[in-house]
N, C-alpha and C positions, 0 to 999 in steps of 0.2 A: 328589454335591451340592457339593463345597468346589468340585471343577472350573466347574462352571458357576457358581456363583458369583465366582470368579475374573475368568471370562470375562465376566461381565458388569460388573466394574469395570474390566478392562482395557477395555470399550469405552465405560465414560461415560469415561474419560481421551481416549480418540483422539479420542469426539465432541467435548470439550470445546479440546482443542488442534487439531481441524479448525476450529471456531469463532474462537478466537483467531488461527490464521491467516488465516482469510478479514480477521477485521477487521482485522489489520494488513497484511495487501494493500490494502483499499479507504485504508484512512487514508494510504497511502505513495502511492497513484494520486490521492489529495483534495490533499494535497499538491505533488506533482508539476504538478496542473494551475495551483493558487493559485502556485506558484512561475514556472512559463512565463509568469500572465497579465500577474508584477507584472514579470517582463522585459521584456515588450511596451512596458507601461505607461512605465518607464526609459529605454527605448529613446531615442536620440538622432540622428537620422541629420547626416553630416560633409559639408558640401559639398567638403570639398578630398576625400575618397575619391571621391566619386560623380565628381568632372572627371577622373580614370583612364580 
């Protein structure tokens, strides 16, 4: 009995940190793309590079 009960808090724990992983993958990915679009957005292009 203690065994399986064991086991079954060792696995609301995993589930619970497979969950906080997933979410902090997606929030580092929501991230990553709000960051890329507001470089675009900044973006400045140089005429004196582009006569290279």
């Amino acid at each position: 009995m203690k065994c399986k009960k064991a086991l079954k808090i060792i696995g609301i724990i995993l589930g619970i940190a497979a969950v906080a992983a997933g979410v902090y993958v997606a929030i580092t990915k929501i991230k990553a793309k709000k960051e890329a679009a507001n470089d675009e957005e900044n973006y400045v292009s140089c005429s004196c590079c582009e006569a290279e």
